[in-house]
C-alpha positions, -999 to 999 in steps of 0.1 A, spaced: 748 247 441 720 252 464 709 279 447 703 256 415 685 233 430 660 257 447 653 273 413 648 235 399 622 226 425 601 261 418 593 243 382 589 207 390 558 190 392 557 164 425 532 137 410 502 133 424 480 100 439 450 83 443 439 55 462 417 36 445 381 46 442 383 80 447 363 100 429 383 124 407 375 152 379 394 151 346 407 191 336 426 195 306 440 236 300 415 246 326 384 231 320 367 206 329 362 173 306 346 145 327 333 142 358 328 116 390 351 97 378 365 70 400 398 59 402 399 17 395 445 16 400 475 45 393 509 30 378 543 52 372 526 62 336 491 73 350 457 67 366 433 41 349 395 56 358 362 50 351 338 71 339 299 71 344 288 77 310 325 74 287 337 40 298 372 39 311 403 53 305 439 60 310 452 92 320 479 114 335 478 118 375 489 155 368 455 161 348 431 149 377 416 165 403 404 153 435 365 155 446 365 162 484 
């Protein structure tokens, strides 16, 4: 049963956060969509962030990346 479960955890995806106002980039498939965005709150179904130039919107934690 071990064994199951190690193979489960090599294909699931931990979820990521982001405390609010962190600056995030949005990449979809490898490239990159938006930029400096900044993250306004995160619920269970994604991250609300605004954009410079777009507005806002609402989008999966998974598909954001952090700007350090």
């Amino acid at each position: 049963m071990q064994v199951i479960y190690f193979l489960k955890s090599l294909f699931t995806v931990a979820s990521a956060t982001f405390a609010p106002g962190e600056r995030v980039n949005l990449v979809r498939r490898g490239s990159i969509l938006r930029t400096d965005g900044y993250v306004v709150a995160q619920t269970d179904g994604g991250v609300l962030v605004e954009w410079p130039r777009a507005g806002s919107s609402f989008v999966k934690s998974s598909e954001l990346t952090a700007i350090i």
